[in-house]
N, C-alpha and C positions, 0 to 999 in steps of 0.2 A: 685394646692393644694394637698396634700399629704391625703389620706384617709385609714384607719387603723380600727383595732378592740382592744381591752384591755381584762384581766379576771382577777381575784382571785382565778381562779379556788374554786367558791363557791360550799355548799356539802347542801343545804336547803333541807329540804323533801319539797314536794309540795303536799296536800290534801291524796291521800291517796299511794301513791306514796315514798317511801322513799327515803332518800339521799343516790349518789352513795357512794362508797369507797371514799377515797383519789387515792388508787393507778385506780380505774377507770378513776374518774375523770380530775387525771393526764391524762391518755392514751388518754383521749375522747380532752384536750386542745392541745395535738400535734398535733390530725387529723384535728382540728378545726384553728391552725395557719395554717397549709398546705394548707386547704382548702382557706384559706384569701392569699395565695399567689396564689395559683390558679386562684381564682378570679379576678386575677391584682390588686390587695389591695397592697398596700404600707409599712405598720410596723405593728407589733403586739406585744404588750405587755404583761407581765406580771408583776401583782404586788404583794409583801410580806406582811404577815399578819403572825399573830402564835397561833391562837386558831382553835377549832373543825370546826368551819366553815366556812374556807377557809385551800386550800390543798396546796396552793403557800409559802411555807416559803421559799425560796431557786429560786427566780426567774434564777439566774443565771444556775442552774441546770436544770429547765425545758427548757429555752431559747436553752441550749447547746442542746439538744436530738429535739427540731424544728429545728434546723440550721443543722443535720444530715441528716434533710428530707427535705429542700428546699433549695434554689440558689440564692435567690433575695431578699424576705423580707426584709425589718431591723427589728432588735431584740430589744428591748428595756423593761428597769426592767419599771414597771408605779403601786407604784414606790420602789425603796429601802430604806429601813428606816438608812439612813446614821447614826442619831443618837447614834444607840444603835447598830451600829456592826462595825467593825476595818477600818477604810480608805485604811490599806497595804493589808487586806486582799480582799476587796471590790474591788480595783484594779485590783489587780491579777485575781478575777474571771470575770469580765470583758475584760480584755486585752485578757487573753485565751479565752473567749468567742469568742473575735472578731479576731483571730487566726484562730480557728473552722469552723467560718463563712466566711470566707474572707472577711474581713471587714466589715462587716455588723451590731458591736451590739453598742446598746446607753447606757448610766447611765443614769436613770432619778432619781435624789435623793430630799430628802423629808427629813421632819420631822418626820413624822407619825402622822396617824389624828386616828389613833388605837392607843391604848403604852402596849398591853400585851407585846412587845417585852423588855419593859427596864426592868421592875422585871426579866426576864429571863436571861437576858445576864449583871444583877447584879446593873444597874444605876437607878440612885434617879429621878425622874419626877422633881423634884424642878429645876433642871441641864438643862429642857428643851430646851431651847434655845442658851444655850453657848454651849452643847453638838455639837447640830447640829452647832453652827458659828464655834468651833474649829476644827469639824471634816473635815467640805467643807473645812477649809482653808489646811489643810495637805492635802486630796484630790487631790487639783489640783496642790498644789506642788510636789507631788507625779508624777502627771501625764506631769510638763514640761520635764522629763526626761534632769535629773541632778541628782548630790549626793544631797541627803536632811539628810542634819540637822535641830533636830527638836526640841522643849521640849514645851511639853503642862502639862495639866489638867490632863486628862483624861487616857492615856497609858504612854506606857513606850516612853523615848527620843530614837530619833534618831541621828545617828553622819556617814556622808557621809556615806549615804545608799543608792544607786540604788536598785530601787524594779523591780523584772525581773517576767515576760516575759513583755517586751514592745511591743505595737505595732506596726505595719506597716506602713509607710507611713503616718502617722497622729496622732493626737492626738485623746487620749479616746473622742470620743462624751460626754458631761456632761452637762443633762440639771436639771435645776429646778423645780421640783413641787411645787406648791401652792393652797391654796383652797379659797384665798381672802383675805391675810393679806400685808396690804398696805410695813410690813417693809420685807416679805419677795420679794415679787416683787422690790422692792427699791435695795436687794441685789443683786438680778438675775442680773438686768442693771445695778449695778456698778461695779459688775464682769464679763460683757459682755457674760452670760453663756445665752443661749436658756429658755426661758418660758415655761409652761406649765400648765393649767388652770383647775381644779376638777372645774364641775358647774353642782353639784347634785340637784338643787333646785334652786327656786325660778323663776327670769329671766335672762336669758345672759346674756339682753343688761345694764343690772346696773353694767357688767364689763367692759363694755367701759372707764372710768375713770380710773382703774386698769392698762389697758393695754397705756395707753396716760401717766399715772405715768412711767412706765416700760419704755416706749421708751426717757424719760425726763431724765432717771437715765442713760440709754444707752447712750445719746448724752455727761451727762455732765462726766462717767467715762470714756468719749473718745471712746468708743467703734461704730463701724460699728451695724448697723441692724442687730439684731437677728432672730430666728424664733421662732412664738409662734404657740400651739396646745390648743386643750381643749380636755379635755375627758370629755363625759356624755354618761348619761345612755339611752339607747334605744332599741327598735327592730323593725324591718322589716316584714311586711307580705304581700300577694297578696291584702285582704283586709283589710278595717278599723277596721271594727266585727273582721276578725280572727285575726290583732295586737293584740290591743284588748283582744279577750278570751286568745288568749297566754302566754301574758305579766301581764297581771295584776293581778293575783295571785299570780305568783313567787315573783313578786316584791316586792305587797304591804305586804307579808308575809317576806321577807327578811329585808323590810325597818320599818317594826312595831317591830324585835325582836331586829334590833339596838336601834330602838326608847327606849324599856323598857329600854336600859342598860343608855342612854341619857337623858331618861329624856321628851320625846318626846313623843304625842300620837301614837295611832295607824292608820294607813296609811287607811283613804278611798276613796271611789271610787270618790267623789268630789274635792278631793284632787289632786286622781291622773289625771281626765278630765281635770284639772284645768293646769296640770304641762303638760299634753300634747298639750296643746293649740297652737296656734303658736304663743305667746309670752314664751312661760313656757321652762324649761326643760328639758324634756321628748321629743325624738327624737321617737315616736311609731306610726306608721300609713304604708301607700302603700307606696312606692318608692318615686313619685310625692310628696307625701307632706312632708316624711323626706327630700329626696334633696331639695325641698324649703325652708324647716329648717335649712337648714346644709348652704344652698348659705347664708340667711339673716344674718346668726350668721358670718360667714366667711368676710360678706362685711362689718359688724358694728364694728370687734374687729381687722379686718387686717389679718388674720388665716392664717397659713402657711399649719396646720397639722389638722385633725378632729379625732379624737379615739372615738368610739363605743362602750362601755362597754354593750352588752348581759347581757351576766349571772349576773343581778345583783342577781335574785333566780334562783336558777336552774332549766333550761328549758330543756326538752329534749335534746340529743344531734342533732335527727334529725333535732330539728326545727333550732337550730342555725344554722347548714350549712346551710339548707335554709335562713334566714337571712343573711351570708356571701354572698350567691349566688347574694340573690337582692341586695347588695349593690355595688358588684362589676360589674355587666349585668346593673343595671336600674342605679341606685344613681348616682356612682360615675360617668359615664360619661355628668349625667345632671349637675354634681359639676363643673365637671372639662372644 
């Protein structure tokens, strides 16, 4: 199984501490993907946001400046908000991506479970959902590399247009994000496109049905087995206490300021014991008992891929590469 890390590159203050820059915080996720290939880690992601507190608007931009500094990783957006930005252009930054890399970068496209991004770039929230189905559908016709004629909703038509630069030897990687909606999992497997799971809450294993849908929709659009991943949030430390005093104030300060805008209370300490249990959530403890979290969830849902989301409040920079360290030295090899 493929083991990985994700960011936002989030800008939280933490207690008395204030948030970096952006332009730091950028600098501090190159050194922090490097370090995850260091590690013998597998992929790292970035994913797109467009307010004060996340620095990732432009995953493709930050991916290209990590694939300058390492050789192996896979790059992958986690995720691009297909939605509200151009299919020809989304391509093209991708395809050069994975040019740069030597083959090495994913699309993982979404909806957006944010939407500062539609008022920005001019689209109605009403549009939600045909946004996103018209855009995946040029998308990947974009990507069997043929002239595409096009006419939609949304942009302008297209009429026998090759979009250049193409890639190498393959087609663009394009997987699906989701965060638990039975009709997009339904689309993933009938367009035989790779999974990908948010399981920010609650328990894992209530996606087992999800993922038994997914492979039902794969079988009957004909398609071969896919791979599926999940990302959730975590972190790694020597102890329990120091996960623990680490993580739990970035977090539950990060996850109470979404709450107010949601609707949601504010994140306590019962709450989050609760989420890191080993039924819950929350991947936060010594090596041992994340990789026993990471094997149980892997054997219930079938996992191909495991992504780590850190920083969900900004943690020091040291601590995370400490965290990258253990998961690539202790975790991954009890995973794997």
């Amino acid at each position: 199984m493929e083991l990985g890390l994700t960011t936002f590159a989030e800008l939280y203050p933490v207690g008395n501490r204030p948030a970096p820059t952006a332009a730091e915080r950028l600098r501090e996720v190159v050194d922090e993907a490097v370090a995850t290939e260091r590690a013998g880690l597998d992929v790292y992601g970035v994913g797109e946001h467009h307010r004060k507190d996340f620095a990732a608007s432009a995953p493709a931009v930050v991916l290209a400046a990590i694939a300058a500094r390492t050789e192996r990783i896979q790059l992958t957006s986690a995720v691009s908000v297909l939605s509200s930005d151009d299919p020809v252009r989304m391509y093209q930054d991708f395809a050069t991506l994975d040019g740069l890399s030597n083959g090495r970068a994913e699309l993982m496209a979404g909806r957006g479970s944010f939407t500062e991004s539609f008022p920005l770039f001019g689209y109605d929230l009403s549009d939600y959902d045909e946004l996103f189905e018209e855009k995946l559908a040029l998308l990947l016709h974009i990507r069997a590399d043929e002239p595409v004629t096009w006419h939609g909703k949304f942009r302008a038509p297209l009429r026998d247009a090759v979009i250049y630069p193409r890639t190498d030897n393959r087609p663009l990687p394009v997987w699906i994000a989701v965060g638990g909606s039975p009709e997009s999992v339904v689309r993933a497997g009938l367009l035989g496109l790779p999974l990908a799971i948010a399981i920010i809450g609650g328990q894992p294993a209530r996606f087992e049905p999800l993922v038994d849908l997914y492979h039902r929709a794969l079988e009957e659009g004909g398609h071969q087995r896919q791979p599926v991943a999940v990302h959730a949030h975590g972190y790694i430390a020597d102890t329990d206490e120091q996960a623990v005093a680490d993580f739990y104030e970035p977090y539950a300060g990060a996850m109470s300021t979404i709450g107010r805008e949601r609707g949601w209370g504010p994140m306590t300490r019962a709450q989050f014991d609760a989420l890191r249990s080993q039924s819950g959530s929350l991947f936060v403890g010594t090596p041992d008992y994340v990789a026993e979290k990471i094997t149980d969830i892997r054997d219930t849902l079938g996992l191909d891929r495991f992504m780590l989301h850190t920083s969900v409040g900004t943690l020091p920079h040291e601590k995370v590469l400490h965290n990258i360290e253990l998961l690539g030295a202790k975790v991954a090899p009890q995973v794997r």
